[in-house]
Residue, then its C-alpha position, 0 to 999 in steps of 0.5 A: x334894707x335888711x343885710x342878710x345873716x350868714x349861718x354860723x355854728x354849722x353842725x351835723x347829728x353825732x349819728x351820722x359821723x361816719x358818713x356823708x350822707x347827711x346835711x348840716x344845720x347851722x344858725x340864723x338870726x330867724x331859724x335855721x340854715x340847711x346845706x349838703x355836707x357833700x356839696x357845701x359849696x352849693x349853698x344852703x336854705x333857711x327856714x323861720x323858727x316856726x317852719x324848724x320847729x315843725x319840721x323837727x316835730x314831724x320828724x320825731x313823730x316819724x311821719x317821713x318813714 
């Protein structure tokens, strides 16, 4: 049986210091965990390594604008 990780290093982007419209990004063993930072007590979700990367590429080429 496999005990799952809890996300440790839970941060923000530096451009969104001044709000709270925003998610953090914290680390699990397999990828990475996202939660609101409005509603941290909601939980969160994680994804691999490989489903981050691609999110974090499709973002800086913008194809969510």
């Amino acid at each position: 049986m496999t005990v799952p990780q809890s996300p440790d290093n839970w941060r923000k982007s530096s451009r969104s210091t001044n709000t709270s419209n925003c998610v953090e990004v914290g680390r699990v063993a397999a990828g990475a965990a996202v939660r609101d930072t409005k509603d941290r007590g909601a939980g969160y979700f994680t994804t691999t390594g490989a489903q981050w990367s691609a999110f974090v590429a499709a973002i800086k080429a913008e194809r969510f604008t």
